[in-house]
N, C-alpha and C positions, 0 to 999 in steps of 0.2 A: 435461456439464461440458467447458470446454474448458480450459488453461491456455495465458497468453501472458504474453509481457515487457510489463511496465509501462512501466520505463526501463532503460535498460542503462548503468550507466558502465563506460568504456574507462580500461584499466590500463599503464601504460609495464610495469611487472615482474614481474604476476601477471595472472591470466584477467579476463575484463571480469566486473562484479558485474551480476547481471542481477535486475530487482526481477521476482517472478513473482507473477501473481494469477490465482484460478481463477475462471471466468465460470459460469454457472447461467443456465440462462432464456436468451431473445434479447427483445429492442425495447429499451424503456426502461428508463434508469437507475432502478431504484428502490432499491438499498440496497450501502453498501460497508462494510466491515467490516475494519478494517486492526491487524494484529498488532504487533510488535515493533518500537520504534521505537529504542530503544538494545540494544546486543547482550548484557546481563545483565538482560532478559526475558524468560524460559526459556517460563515459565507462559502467554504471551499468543501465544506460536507452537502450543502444544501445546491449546488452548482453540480455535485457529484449524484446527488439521489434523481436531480432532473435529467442528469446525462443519464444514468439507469431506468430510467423511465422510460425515456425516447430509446436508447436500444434496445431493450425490450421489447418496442412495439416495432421498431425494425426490423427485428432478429423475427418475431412472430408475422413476418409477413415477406421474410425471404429474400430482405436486402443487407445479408451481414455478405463481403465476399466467400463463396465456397474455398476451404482451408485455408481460414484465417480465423485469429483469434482474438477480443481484446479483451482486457480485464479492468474493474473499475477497483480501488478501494479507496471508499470513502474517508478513513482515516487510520490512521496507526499509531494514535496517542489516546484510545476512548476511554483511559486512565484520568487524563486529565481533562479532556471535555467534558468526564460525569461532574469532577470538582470546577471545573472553570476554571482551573490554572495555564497557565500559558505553558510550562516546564513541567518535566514528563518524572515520575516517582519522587522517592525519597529526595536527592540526592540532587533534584531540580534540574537535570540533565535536558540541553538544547538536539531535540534529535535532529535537528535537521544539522546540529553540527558533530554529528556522530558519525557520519557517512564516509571511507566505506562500510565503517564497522570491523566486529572482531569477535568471530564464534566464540570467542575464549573472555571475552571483555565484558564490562558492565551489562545489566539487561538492554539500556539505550543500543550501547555496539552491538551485542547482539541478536537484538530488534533488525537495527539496519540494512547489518548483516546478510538477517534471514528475507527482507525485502530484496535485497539486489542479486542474491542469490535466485531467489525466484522468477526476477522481471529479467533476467539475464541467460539462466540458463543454457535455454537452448534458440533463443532469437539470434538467427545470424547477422543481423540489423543492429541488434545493441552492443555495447562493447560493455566489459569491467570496469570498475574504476581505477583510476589511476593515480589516485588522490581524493584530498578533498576536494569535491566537485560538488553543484546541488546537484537535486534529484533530477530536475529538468534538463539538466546536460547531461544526464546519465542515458537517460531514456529517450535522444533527439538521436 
């Protein structure tokens, strides 16, 4: 397991928010599994830290497939999960209805953005969005 930043947004008045996900396996994309998308999701960060538990102990013991890869991230709102807000900054923005996002858009759009950009890449399994879609049709 390794963990690395997803995205990071940078903050004029507080620390930069850093979206973190945890890697399993190396080669290819085969599976992303993404927690919290509003910050009054308690249940789906906590569901996420036990699935990184158990791959962890899978992965240390040699049952990840060889060249395959999954990625966990726990959340991508830990903006609002510090305050307990359900809606993500100033601006009260719904990310889960930001999707596909827009490099050039709100930090929400390009939060989502930089998520589907990443989970998308180079997985010949997943496709772009094509719309609004959830995250779970994105990633099926």
């Amino acid at each position: 397991m390794f963990e690395r930043d997803i995205y990071t947004i940078h903050s004029t008045y507080r620390e930069d928010m850093h979206i973190k996900g945890f890697q399993f396996g190396k080669g290819e994309k085969s599976a992303c599994i993404v927690g919290a998308a509003r910050g009054n999701e308690i249940q789906q960060m906590y569901i996420c830290s036990q699935l990184v538990k158990t791959l962890r102990e899978l992965e240390n013991n040699g049952c990840i497939s060889a060249g395959k890869q999954i990625l966990v991230i726990p959340t991508i709102n830990a903006y609002s999960v510090n305050i307990s807000r359900r809606f993500f900054g100033v601006k009260e923005a719904d990310i889960n209805r930001s999707f596909p996002g827009n490099d050039y858009g709100e930090p929400a759009d390009r939060l989502t953005n930089a998520l589907l950009t990443e989970i998308t890449y180079t997985a010949s399994s997943l496709r772009p969005s094509t719309g609004r879609e959830s995250l779970y049709r994105m990633c099926v």
